[in-house]
Structure formats: C-alpha cells, structure tokens
N, C-alpha and C positions, 0 to 999 in steps of 0.2 A: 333714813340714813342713821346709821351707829357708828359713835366712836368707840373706839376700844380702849383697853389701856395702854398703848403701846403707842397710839397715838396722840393719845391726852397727855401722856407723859412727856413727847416730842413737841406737843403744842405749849404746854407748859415751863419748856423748856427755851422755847425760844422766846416765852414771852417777860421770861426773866431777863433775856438778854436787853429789852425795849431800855429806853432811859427811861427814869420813875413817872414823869409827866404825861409822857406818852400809857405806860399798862396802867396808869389810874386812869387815864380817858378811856381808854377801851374798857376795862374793867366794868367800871360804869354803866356805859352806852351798853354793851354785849351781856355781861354775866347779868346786871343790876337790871339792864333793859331797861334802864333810866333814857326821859327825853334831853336832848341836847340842851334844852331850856334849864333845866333841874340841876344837871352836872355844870354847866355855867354858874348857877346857882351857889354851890356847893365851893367850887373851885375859887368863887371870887372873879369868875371875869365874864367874858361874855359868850353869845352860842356860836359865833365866827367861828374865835378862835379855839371852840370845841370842837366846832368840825374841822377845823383848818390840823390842830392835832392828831384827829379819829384819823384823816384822812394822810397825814404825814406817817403816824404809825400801822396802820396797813401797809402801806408802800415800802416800810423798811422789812416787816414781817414777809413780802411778797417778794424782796430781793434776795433777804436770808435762806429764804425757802427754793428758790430758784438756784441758789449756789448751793446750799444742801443737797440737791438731785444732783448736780453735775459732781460734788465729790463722794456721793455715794454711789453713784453711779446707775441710780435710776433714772429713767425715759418715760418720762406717758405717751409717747409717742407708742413704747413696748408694753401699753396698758400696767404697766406700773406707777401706785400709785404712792 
C-alpha cells in the first residue's frame, strides 16, 4: 500500500488539527515507532496514560475523517476512498 501526495497532504493536514499533546503521542508511537514505555519516558508520565492519549487521538482523527467523507461527499460504500 502507497500513499500518495495528496494524501499525505490531507493526513497531514488533519493531524495539525489534533491538540499538541495528542500529534506528539502519535508522532512518537507511529513516525518514531517508539514503544509506549519510551514515549512515557520522554513525556514525563507514564505508558497508561500514553496509551490512553494514542487511543483518544485516533478516535478524534477517525471522527474528523468520517465527517470529512460525508461533506465531501465521498462513500466507500461507492469504493471511494
């Protein structure tokens, strides 16, 4: 699987949108592929509340992204993706 630029551009884009706490945990954990031990580490706290983050900032990423399709008016339902 390949991104393009067009997509990296729109994933980039929404990941400006996160609050700073949240695209540094992701940051992290995804780009760095740092373990949740490490980024706790780094961050000063502990790996809960790394994951408790990773997994709050996904979920906002996955709502933004879901209202994204419905006012652009794509469907994967119509293999748009």
């Amino acid at each position: 699987m390949t991104i393009d630029d067009e997509e990296a551009a729109g994933a980039a884009i929404l990941m400006d949108t996160l609050p700073d706490h949240h695209k540094t945990v992701l940051r992290l954990r995804l780009a760095d592929r740092l373990p949740a031990v490490e980024v706790a580490r780094i961050l000063g706290t502990n790996v809960e509340a790394v994951l408790l983050l990773q997994h709050a900032a996904l979920n906002l990423l996955r709502r933004q992204l879901a209202t994204r399709v419905v006012v652009d008016g794509d469907n994967p339902a119509n293999g748009r993706y």
